[in-house]
C-alpha positions as CSV (number, residue, x, y, z in Angstrom):
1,X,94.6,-31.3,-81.0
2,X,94.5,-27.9,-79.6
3,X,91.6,-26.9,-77.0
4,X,89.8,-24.8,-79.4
5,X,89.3,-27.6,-81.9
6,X,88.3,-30.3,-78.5
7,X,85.5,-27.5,-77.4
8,X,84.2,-27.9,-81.3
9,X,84.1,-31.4,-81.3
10,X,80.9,-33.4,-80.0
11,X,81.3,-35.4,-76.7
12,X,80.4,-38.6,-78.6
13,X,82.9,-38.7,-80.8
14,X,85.7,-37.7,-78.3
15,X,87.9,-40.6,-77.0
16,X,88.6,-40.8,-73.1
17,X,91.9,-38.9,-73.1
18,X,90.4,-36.0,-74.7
19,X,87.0,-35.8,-72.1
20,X,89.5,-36.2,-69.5
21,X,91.6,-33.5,-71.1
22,X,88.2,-31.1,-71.0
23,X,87.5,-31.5,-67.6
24,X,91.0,-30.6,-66.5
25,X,90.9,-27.4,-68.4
26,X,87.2,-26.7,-66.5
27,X,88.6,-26.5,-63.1
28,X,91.2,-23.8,-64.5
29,X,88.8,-22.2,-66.4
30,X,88.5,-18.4,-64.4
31,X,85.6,-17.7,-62.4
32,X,84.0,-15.2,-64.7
33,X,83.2,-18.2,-67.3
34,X,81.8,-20.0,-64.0
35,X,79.3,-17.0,-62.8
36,X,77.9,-17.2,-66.3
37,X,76.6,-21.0,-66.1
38,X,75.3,-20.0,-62.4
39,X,73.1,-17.3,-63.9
40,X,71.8,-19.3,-66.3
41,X,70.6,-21.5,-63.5
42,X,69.2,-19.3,-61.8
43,X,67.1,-18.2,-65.0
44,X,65.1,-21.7,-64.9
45,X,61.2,-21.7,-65.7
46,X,59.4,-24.6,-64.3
47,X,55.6,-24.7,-66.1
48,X,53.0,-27.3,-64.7
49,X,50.1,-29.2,-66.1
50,X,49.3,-29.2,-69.8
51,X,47.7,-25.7,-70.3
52,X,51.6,-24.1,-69.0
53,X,53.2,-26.9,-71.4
54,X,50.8,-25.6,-74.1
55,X,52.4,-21.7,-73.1
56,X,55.4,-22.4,-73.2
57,X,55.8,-24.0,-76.6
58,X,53.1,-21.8,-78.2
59,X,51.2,-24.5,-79.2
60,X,47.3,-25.8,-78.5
61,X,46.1,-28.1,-75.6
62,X,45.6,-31.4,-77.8
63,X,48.8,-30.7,-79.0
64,X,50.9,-30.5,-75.8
């Protein structure tokens, strides 16, 4: 099974070898895959209370 065909396949139906096979091939990913994930961290919205639940799935009070 090549590594493209791995990446496609969901983690539940992967047996140990192959997760053990991804995480390998993440530490020799290069680092420019590895600044992406960072900036995507860094873009994390934290709503509180009901009324920013409500905004941030666009929907009504009762319903959040």
């Amino acid at each position: 099974m090549t590594l493209n065909e791995l990446l496609e396949k969901p983690v539940w139906q992967m047996k140990g070898e192959e997760l053990l096979f991804l995480t390998q091939q993440k530490v020799m990913q290069p680092e420019g895959a590895e600044s992406e994930m960072s900036s995507a961290k860094e873009e994390r919205h934290f709503v509180y209370g009901l009324s920013g639940l409500a905004r941030l799935f666009g929907c009504s009070l009762p319903t959040a």
